[in-house]
C-alpha positions, -999 to +999 in steps of 0.1 A: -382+554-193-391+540-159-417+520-151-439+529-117-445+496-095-455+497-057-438+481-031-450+468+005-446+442+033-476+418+028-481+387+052-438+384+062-424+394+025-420+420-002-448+420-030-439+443-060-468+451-084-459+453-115-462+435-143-453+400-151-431+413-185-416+438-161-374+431-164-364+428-125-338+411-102-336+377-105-346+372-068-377+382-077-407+352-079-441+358-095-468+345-073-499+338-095-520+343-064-524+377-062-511+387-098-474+402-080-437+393-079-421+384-042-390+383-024-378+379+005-380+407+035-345+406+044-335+419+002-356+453+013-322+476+010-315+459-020-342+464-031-343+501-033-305+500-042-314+481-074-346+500-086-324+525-102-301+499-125-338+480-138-354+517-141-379+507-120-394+539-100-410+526-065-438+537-047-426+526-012-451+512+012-432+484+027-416+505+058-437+510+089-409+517+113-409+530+144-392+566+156-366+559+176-372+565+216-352+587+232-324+567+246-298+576+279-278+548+277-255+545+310-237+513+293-198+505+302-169+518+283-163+491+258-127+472+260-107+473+226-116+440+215-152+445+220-147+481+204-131+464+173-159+438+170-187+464+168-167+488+144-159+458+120-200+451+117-202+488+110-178+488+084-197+457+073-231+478+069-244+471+099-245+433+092-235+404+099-223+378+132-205+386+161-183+354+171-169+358+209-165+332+237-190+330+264-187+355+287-168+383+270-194+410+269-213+401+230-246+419+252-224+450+259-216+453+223-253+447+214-264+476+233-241+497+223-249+491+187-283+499+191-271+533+210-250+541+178-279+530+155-305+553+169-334+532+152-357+513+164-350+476+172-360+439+180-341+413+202-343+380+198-337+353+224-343+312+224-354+308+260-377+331+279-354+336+309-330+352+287-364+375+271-369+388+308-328+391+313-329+413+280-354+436+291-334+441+328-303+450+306-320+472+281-335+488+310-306+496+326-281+504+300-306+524+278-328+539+302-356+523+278-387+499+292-390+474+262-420+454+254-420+420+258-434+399+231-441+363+240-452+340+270-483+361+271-472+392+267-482+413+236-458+448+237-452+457+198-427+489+213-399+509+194-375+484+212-393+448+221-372+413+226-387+381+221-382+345+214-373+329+180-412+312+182-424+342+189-407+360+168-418+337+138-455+336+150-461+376+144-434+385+118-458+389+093-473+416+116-436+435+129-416+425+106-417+458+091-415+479+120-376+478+130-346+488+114-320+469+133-325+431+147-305+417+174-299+379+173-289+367+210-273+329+210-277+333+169-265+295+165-299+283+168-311+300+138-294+272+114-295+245+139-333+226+133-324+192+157-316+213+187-345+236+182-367+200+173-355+185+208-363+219+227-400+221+216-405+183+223-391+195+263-421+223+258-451+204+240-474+212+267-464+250+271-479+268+241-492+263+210-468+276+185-443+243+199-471+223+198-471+230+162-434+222+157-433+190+177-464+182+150-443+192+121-414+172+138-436+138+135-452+141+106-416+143+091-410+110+105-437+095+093-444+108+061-466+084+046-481+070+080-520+079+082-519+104+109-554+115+135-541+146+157-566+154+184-566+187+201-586+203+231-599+231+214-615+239+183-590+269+181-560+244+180-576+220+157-580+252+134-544+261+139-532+229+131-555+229+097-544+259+086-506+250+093-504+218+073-533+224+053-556+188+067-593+192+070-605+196+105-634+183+122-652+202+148-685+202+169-697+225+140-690+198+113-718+188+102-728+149+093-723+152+058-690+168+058-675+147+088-689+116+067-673+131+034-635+135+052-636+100+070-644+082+039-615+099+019-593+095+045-602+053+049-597+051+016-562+067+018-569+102-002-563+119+030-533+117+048-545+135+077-570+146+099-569+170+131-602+165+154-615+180+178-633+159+209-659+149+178-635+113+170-632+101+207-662+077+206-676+056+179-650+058+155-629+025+141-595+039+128-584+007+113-556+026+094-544+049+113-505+042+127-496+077+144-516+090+167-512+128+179-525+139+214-525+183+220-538+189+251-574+179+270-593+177+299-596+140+313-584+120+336-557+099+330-578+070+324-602+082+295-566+099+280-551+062+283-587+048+271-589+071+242-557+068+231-564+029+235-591+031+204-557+040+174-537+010+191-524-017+165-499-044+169-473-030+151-438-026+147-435+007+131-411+037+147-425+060+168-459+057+165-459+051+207-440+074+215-462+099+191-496+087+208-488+085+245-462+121+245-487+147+251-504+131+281-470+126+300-471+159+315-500+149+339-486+110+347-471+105+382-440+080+384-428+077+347-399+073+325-392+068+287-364+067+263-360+069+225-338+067+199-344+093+173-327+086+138-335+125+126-312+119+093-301+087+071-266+074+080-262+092+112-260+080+144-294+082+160-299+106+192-312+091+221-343+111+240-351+107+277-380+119+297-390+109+328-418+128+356-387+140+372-376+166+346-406+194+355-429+191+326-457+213+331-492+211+308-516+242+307-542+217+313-553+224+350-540+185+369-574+161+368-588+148+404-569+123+415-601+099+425-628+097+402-648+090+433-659+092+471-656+057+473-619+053+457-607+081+481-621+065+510-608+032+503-573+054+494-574+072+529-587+046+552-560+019+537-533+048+541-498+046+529-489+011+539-504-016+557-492-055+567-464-052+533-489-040+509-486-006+493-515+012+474-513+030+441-535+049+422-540+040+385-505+024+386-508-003+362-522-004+323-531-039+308-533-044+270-573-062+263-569-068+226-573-036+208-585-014+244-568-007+274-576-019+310-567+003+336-572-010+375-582+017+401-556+004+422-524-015+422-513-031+456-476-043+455-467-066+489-427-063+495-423-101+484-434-087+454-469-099+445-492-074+431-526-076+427-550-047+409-580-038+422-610-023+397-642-009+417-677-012+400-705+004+408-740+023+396-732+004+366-764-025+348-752-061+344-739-060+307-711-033+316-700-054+346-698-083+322-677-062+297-653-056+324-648-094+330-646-100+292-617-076+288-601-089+317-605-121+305-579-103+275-555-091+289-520-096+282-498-119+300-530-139+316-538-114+342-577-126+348-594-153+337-632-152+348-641-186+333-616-200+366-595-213+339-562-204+364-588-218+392-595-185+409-624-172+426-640-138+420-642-117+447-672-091+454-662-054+460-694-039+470-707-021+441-745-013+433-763-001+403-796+023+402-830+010+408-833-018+432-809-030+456-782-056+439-747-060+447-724-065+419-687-081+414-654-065+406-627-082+393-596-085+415-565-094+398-533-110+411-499-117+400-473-135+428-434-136+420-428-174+423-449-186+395-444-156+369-484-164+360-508-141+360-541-148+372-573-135+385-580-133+424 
């Protein structure tokens, strides 16, 4: 006697009710959860093949497919070998890899399986460039518009192409809806390093990579304690819900932000993701990796910011983890790294510099923070007597912070000398600027005159009543290597 058990796509795989004594394939997997077995999507044909032999009658929900449109393909006559490939996948059930060097015409052969198919289908891609060059070809050989799903674009259609992110970002929504998917460039389905280094090139493009690059570090440092900061409280949700860390939002309240900075001090957390709520007043003591997604600053409150996680230390990557999102926006950069991805093999080296177009979504921050910076910028212009100006061209270690000069002037024998402006500021904050100075690494300042220096005024004010103020005005020369304070 058969036993009755439904079946249905649920959230990107099969759930079977039945129950638990019920005698089924082995790839079947009970899931507690919800009380069901579960397989994979992909066994769906299988599925229904092997009902029969278990004497298991199904009640079928699982497909939601699309008719197929009316097609008028107008695609080339196909040469033998290209003939043979595509009637060898048919013989194979309409499965399996098509292996052909570049440029012999694996597209042509696509598209004409999906003319033979008649059923609705999904095309795959890696890079967007190749998503638009799909939709031209499909176009044109099929007489079919396809949707485009990915780099904003949101077309579910009977025929869609996509990218592989995109792809795995709303396959528990489509994954039911196609009879027939196309993998284009189908090596970089098994190959995780090449798909690794890709979304490190794209951090700053959307957030599905973000995710991945995030994944990508927290692999590397698996038992590092790890504070990822996002933009958004949509992100810092995302990235919660992804690898399952508590998140702490502007909605947090007191008790609960309290409750998940205690456990994570006293190592019960490995992670946290915040949003905006851990920028100020917040010692992190323990914390060796450092994650920034996105924000709205300038460069120096990112550089500040990420200044409060800085420790001494000599532990991999945690650098290059803190200071990668913020790139994007930096003029005048490079960076390299060795990345061991595996034990025992030969680490791959990673280079970036401001030179290789990365773009961030994050509109570019004002390049002066004020009147009075861009008026000293413009009236000094691009040269003058040897020196040169730059804007926020140098960053100085002061203990556990950062010191970041407006200005860097660099004369052509070489000296350089950094320039911080201070103004509408009281007493005490002009007195923590010396004090860090006074910090710095390699002896750049030194307001006690111990390198027998002078302080120089630079015109700043504060509220209230009239009072000029000092800026510290730092210089380095080539012939004595020192450092000192100008």
């Amino acid at each position: 006697m058969s036993q009755q058990a439904r079946i249905r796509f649920d959230r990107g795989s099969l759930r079977l009710d039945a129950p638990r004594s019920a005698r089924l394939p082995s790839y079947f997997v009970w899931d507690a959860r919800v009380h069901a077995w579960r397989t994979e999507a992909m066994r769906y044909p299988r599925v229904r093949e092997d009902a029969a032999a278990y004497r298991v009658s199904l009640d079928d929900e699982a497909g939601r497919f699309f008719d197929c449109p009316p097609l008028c393909p107008a695609l080339p006559r196909l040469r033998p070998d290209q003939k043979a490939a595509l009637e060898a996948w048919e013989r194979a059930g309409c499965r399996g890899v098509v292996v052909k060097p570049t440029g012999t015409g694996k597209t042509e052969i696509a598209l004409a399986a999906i003319a033979r198919c008649q059923v609705p289908a999904l095309v795959v891609v890696p890079l967007r460039d190749l998503m638009y060059q799909w939709q031209r070809r499909i176009r044109l050989g099929l007489g079919f518009d396809p949707g485009v799903l990915g780099d904003g674009r949101h077309e579910v259609w009977p025929i869609t192409v996509t990218t592989y992110d995109s792809a795995y970002i709303h396959m528990k929504e489509v994954g039911n809806r196609y009879r027939l998917i196309v993998y284009d460039e189908a090596h970089h389905l098994p190959a995780p390093t090449l798909r690794a280094h890709r979304r490190k090139l794209a951090i700053t493009q959307r957030s599905a990579e973000k995710l991945r690059v995030v994944e990508d570090i927290l692999r590397l440092h698996p038992g590092d304690p790890c504070v990822i900061f996002t933009a958004s409280n949509r992100m810092a949700l995302e990235v919660s819900a992804r690898f399952l860390i508590p998140a702490l939002t502007a909605h947090s309240d007191k008790k609960e932000r309290s409750a998940i900075l205690d456990l994570f001090a006293a190592g019960t957390l490995r992670a946290l993701v915040a949003c905006q709520v851990l920028n100020e007043g917040w010692d992190a003591p323990a914390v060796k990796v450092g994650v920034v997604l996105g924000g709205e600053g300038g460069t120096k409150e990112a550089v500040q910011r990420l200044g409060r996680l800085l420790r001494r230390t000599q532990a991999y990557g945690v650098d290059f983890a803190r200071f990668l999102s913020g790139l994007a926006g930096v003029r005048g950069w490079t960076m390299s790294a060795e990345i061991a991805l595996r034990k025992g093999r030969r680490p791959a080296v990673f280079t970036l510099s401001d030179e290789d177009g990365l773009r961030s979504r994050v509109a570019a921050p004002s390049l002066f923070d004020s009147k009075l910076e861009e008026a000293l910028a413009r009236k000094f212009g691009a040269k003058r007597d040897g020196w040169r100006i730059a804007r926020e061209a140098l960053i100085l270690e002061s203990g556990e912070a950062l010191v970041v000069p407006d200005f860097l002037f660099t004369h052509d024998d070489g000296t350089e000398v950094a320039l911080e402006i201070v103004g509408y500021w009281a007493p005490e904050y002009v007195a923590e600027k010396f004090s860090k100075l006074a910090r710095t690494a390699g002896g750049w300042g030194s307001p006690d005159g111990a390198h027998g220096s002078p302080w120089y005024g630079v015109g700043g004010r504060r509220e209230g009543p009239s009072r000029s103020t000092s800026g510290p005005l730092s210089e380095r020369t080539p012939s004595d290597r020192a450092r000192r304070t100008a």
